[in-house]
C-alpha positions as CSV (number, residue, x, y, z in Angstrom):
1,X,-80.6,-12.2,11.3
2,X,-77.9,-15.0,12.7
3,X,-75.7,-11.6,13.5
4,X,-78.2,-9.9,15.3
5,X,-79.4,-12.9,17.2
6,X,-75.8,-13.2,18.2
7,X,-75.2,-9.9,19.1
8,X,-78.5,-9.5,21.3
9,X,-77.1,-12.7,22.9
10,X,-73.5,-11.2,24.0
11,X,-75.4,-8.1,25.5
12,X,-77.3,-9.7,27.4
13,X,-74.3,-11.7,28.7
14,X,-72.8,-8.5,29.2
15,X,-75.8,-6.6,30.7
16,X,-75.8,-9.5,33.4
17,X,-72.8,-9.0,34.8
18,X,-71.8,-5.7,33.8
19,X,-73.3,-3.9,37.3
20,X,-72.3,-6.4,39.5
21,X,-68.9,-6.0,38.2
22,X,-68.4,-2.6,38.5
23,X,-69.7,-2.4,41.8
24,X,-67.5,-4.9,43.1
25,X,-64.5,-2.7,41.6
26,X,-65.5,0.0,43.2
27,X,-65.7,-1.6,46.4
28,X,-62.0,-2.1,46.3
29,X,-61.1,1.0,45.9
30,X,-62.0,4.0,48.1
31,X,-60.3,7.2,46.3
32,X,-62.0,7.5,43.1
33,X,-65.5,7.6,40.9
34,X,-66.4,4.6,38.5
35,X,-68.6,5.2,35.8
36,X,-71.3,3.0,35.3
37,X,-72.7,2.5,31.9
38,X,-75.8,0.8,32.5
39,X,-77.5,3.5,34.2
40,X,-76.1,6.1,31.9
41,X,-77.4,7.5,29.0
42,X,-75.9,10.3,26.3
43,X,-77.0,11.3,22.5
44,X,-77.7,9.4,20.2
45,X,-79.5,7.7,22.7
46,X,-80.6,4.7,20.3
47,X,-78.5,2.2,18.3
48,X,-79.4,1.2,14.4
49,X,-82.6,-1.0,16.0
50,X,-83.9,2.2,17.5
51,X,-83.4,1.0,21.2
52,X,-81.1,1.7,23.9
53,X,-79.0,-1.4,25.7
54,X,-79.6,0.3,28.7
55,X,-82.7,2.3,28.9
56,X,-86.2,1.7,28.1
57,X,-88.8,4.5,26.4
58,X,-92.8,4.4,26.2
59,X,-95.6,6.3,26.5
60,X,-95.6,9.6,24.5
61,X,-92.0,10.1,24.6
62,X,-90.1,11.3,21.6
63,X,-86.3,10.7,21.0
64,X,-84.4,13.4,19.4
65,X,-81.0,11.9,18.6
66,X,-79.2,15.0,18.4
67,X,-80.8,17.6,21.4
68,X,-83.2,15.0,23.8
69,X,-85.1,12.7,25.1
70,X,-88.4,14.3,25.4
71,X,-91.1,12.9,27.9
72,X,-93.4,15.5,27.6
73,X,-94.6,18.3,24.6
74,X,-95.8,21.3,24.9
75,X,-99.4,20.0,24.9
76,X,-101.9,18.7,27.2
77,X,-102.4,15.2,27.9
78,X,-99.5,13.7,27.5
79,X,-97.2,11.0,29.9
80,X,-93.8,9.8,29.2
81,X,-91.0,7.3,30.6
82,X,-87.2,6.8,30.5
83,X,-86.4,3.3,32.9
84,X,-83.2,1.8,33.4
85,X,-83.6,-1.9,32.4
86,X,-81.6,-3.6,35.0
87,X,-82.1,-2.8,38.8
88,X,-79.0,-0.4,40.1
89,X,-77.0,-2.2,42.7
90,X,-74.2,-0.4,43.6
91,X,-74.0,0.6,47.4
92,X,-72.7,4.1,46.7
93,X,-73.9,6.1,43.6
94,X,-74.2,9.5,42.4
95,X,-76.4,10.4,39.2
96,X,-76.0,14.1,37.8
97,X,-79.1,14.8,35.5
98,X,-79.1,17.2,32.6
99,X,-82.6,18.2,32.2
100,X,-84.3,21.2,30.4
101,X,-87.9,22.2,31.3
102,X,-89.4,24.3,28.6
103,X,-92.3,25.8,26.3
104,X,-94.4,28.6,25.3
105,X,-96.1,29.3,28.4
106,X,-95.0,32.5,30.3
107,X,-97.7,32.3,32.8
108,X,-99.4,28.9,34.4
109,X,-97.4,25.8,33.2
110,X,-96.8,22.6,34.2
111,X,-97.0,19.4,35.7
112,X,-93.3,19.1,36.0
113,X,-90.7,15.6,36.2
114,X,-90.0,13.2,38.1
115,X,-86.7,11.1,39.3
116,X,-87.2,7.2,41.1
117,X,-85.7,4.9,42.7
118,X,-88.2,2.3,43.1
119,X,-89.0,-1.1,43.4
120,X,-91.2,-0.7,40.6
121,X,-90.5,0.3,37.1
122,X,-92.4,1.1,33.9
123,X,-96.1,1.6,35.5
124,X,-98.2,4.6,34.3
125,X,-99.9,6.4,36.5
126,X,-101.0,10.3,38.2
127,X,-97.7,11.0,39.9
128,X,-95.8,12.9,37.5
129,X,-96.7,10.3,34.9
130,X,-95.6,7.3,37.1
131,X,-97.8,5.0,39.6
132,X,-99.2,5.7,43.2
133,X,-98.4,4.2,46.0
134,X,-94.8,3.1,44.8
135,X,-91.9,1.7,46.6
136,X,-89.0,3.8,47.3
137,X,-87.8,7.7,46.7
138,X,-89.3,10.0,44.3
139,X,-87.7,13.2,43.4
140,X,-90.4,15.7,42.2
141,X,-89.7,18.8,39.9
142,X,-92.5,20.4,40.1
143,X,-94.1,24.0,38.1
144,X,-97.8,23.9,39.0
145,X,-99.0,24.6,42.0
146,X,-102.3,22.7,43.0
147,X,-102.4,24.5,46.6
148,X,-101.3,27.1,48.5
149,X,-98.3,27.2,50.0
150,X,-95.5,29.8,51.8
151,X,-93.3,28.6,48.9
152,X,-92.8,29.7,45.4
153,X,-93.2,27.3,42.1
154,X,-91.0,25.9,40.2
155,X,-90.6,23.4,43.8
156,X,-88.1,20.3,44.2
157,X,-89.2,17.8,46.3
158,X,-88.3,14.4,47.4
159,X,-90.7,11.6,49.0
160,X,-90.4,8.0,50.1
161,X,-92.9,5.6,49.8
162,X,-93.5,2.6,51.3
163,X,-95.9,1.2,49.0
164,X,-99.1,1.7,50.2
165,X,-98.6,5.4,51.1
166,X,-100.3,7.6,48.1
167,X,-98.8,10.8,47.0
168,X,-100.5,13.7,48.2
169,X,-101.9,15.4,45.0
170,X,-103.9,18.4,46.3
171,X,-101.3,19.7,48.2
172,X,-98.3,19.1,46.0
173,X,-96.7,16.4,48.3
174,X,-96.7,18.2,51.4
175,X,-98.0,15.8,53.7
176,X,-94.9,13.7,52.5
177,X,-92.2,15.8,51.7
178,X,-89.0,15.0,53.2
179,X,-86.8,17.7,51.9
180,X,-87.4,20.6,49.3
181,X,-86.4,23.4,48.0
182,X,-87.3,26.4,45.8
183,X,-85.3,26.5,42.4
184,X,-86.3,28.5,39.4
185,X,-85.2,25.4,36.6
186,X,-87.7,26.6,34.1
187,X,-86.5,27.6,30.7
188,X,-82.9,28.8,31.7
189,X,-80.1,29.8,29.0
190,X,-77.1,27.8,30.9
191,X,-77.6,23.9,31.0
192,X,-80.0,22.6,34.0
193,X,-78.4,20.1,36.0
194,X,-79.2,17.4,39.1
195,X,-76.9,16.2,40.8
196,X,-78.2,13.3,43.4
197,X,-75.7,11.5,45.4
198,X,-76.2,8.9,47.7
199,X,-74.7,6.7,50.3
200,X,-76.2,3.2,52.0
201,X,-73.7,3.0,54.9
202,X,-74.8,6.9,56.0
203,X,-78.2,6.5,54.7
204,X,-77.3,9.6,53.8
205,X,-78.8,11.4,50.4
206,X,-77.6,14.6,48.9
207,X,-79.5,16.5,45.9
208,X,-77.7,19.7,44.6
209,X,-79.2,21.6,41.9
210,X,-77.6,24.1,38.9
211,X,-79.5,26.6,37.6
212,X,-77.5,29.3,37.5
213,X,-74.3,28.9,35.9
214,X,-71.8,26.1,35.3
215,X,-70.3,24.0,38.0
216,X,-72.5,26.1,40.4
217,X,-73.9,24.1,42.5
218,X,-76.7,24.9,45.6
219,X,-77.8,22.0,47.8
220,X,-81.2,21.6,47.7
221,X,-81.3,18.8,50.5
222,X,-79.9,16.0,52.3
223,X,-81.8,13.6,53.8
224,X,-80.7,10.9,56.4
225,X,-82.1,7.3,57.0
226,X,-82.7,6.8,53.7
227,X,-82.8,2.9,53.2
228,X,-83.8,2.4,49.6
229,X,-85.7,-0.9,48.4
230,X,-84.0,-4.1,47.1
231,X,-83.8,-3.8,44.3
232,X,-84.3,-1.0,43.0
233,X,-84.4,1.1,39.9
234,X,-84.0,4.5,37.9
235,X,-86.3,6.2,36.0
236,X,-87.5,9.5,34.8
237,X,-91.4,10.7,34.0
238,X,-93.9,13.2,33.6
239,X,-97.1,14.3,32.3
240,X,-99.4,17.0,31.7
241,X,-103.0,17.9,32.1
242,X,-105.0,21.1,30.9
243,X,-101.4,22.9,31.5
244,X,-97.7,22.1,29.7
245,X,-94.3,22.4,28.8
246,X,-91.6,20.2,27.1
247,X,-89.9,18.3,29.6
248,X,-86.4,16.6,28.5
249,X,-83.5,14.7,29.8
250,X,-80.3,15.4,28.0
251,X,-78.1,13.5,29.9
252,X,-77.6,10.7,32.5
253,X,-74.4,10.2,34.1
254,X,-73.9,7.8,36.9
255,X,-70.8,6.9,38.5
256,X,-70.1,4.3,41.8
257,X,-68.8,6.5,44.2
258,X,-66.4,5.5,47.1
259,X,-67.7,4.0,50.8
260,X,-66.4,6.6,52.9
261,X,-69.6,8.6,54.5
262,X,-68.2,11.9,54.1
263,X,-67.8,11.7,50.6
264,X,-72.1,12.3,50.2
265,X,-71.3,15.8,50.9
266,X,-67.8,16.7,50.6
267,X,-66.6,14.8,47.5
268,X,-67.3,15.7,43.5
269,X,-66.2,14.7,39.9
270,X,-67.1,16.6,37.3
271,X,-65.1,14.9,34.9
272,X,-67.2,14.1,31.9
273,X,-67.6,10.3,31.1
274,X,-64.9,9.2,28.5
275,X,-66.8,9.5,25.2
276,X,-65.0,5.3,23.7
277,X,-66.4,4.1,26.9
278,X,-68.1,0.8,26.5
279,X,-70.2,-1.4,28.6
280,X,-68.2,-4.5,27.5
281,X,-64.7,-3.1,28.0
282,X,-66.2,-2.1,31.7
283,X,-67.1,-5.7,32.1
284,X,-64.0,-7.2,31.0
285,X,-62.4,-5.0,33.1
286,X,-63.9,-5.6,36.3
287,X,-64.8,-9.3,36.3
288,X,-61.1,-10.6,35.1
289,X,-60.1,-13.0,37.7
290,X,-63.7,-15.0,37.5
291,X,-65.1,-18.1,36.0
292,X,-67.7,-15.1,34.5
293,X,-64.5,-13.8,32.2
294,X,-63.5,-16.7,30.7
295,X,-67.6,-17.7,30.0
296,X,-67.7,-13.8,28.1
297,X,-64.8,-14.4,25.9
298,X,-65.4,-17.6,24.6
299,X,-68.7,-16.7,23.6
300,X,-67.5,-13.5,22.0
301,X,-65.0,-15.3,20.2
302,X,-67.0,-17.8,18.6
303,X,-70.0,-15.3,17.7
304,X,-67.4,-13.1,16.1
305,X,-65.7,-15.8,14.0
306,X,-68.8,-17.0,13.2
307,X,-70.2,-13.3,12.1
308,X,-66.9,-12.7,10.3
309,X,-67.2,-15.6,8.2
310,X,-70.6,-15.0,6.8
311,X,-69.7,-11.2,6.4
312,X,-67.3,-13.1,3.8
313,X,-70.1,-13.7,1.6
């Protein structure tokens, strides 16, 4: 108990200051991507307490430590949630999404998922599985139509809400849809991807989508004068009614990205994450020079010798 008490204690040290000091990294250097841990997610998803560090769960969402993290079955009824635990802070970001959106159904199927950046985090409700009437950008997947429309299903689109705005349900979002596009996401054989990229000094955001093969990628949208809440966070949801499919997220990769504006559209890693990446060594990394590093060591140090001696018997 003592260990775990001690551990708990270190990560939340580290969770602290672990954003803040990656950003700042970042910040000083204007040619490459910096990965950022807390706002990423790969399997196992869960350590040995079943939780992540990172990421909270609820809701009917299932955890499937080698394939997913499934918010939705194939059945009606059901609502599930995947939100970052700390607010993401980084000026510049870019998150690319693997997703897979599944099930039985050949014919009508639905609702679809969901991608925030909101003020709010964690609240249940008839958009996609999240609340109404939220504050900031929401990033709809969507593979039921509820109108008609001169566009085909499966539909990505992207709103921003101010709060007291409410989603407009009848018409699948058209009365505040910013940007959209058609993309046929729905139970592919070649790995589904999002890749949402985003820059405050443009206001500038950029979603490209693949669906078709690997590391092809087809802009769904940009939008401009796109100020997002402070602060804000990331989360993923859905839910389904008297229609359904599984809806997963396989992976979530976020990186700080550099402050020149052109990069939105014109720059891309697709270098996967290094797999002995930790949030601690990112920390120490990034906040050496501060009063905050010497705080983190001495704490580690004395929680470790502390651990190692009762390990001794």
């Amino acid at each position: 108990m003592v260990f775990l008490k001690k551990s708990f204690a270190l990560g939340a040290i580290v969770a602290l200051f672990a954003t803040v000091g990656v950003a700042q990294a970042a910040s000083d250097d204007d040619s490459v991507m910096e990965p950022l841990r807390t706002h990423s997610i790969y399997m196992p998803y869960i350590d040995n307490d079943l939780q992540n560090r990172w990421f909270d769960f609820g809701g009917d969402t299932i955890v499937n430590t080698n394939r997913h993290i499934r918010l939705t079955q194939d059945v009606p009824s059901q609502g599930g949630w995947l939100w970052s635990r700390l607010p993401l802070v980084a000026p510049n970001f870019q998150v690319d999404i693997q997703f897979e959106v599944d099930g039985k159904g050949d014919g009508i199927v639905g609702d679809g998922f969901a991608v925030w950046f909101t003020k709010e985090r964690a609240e249940t409700g008839p958009v996609f599985g999240n609340r109404d009437r939220f504050e900031g950008l929401g990033i709809f997947f969507d593979t039921y139509a509820n109108g008609r429309h001169s566009h085909s299903f499966p539909y990505v689109m992207a709103m921003m809400g101010d709060g007291r705005t409410s989603y407009d349900n009848d018409n699948d979002g058209l009365a505040n849809r910013l940007g959209g596009c058609e993309s046929d996401f729905r139970r592919k054989l070649v790995p589904t991807r999002a890749r949402i990229t985003y820059n405050s000094g443009s206001k500038q955001l950029h979603l490209e989508l693949q669906t078709n093969a690997w590391d092809e990628w087809t802009t769904c949208f940009t939008l401009h004068d796109i100020v997002l809440p402070s602060p804000y966070y990331l989360g993923f949801t859905s839910h389904t009614g008297e229609v359904h499919d599984n809806h997963d997220i396989i992976s979530v990769t976020t990186n700080i990205i550099p402050k020149s504006e052109d990069y939105v559209i014109h720059r891309v890693n697709n270098t996967p994450p290094p797999k002995s990446a930790s949030g601690l060594g990112t920390v120490v990394k990034y906040v050496a020079g501060s009063g905050v590093f010497v705080a983190i060591v001495v704490f580690a140090y004395k929680a470790a010798t502390k651990n190692n001696n009762m390990k001794r018997f």
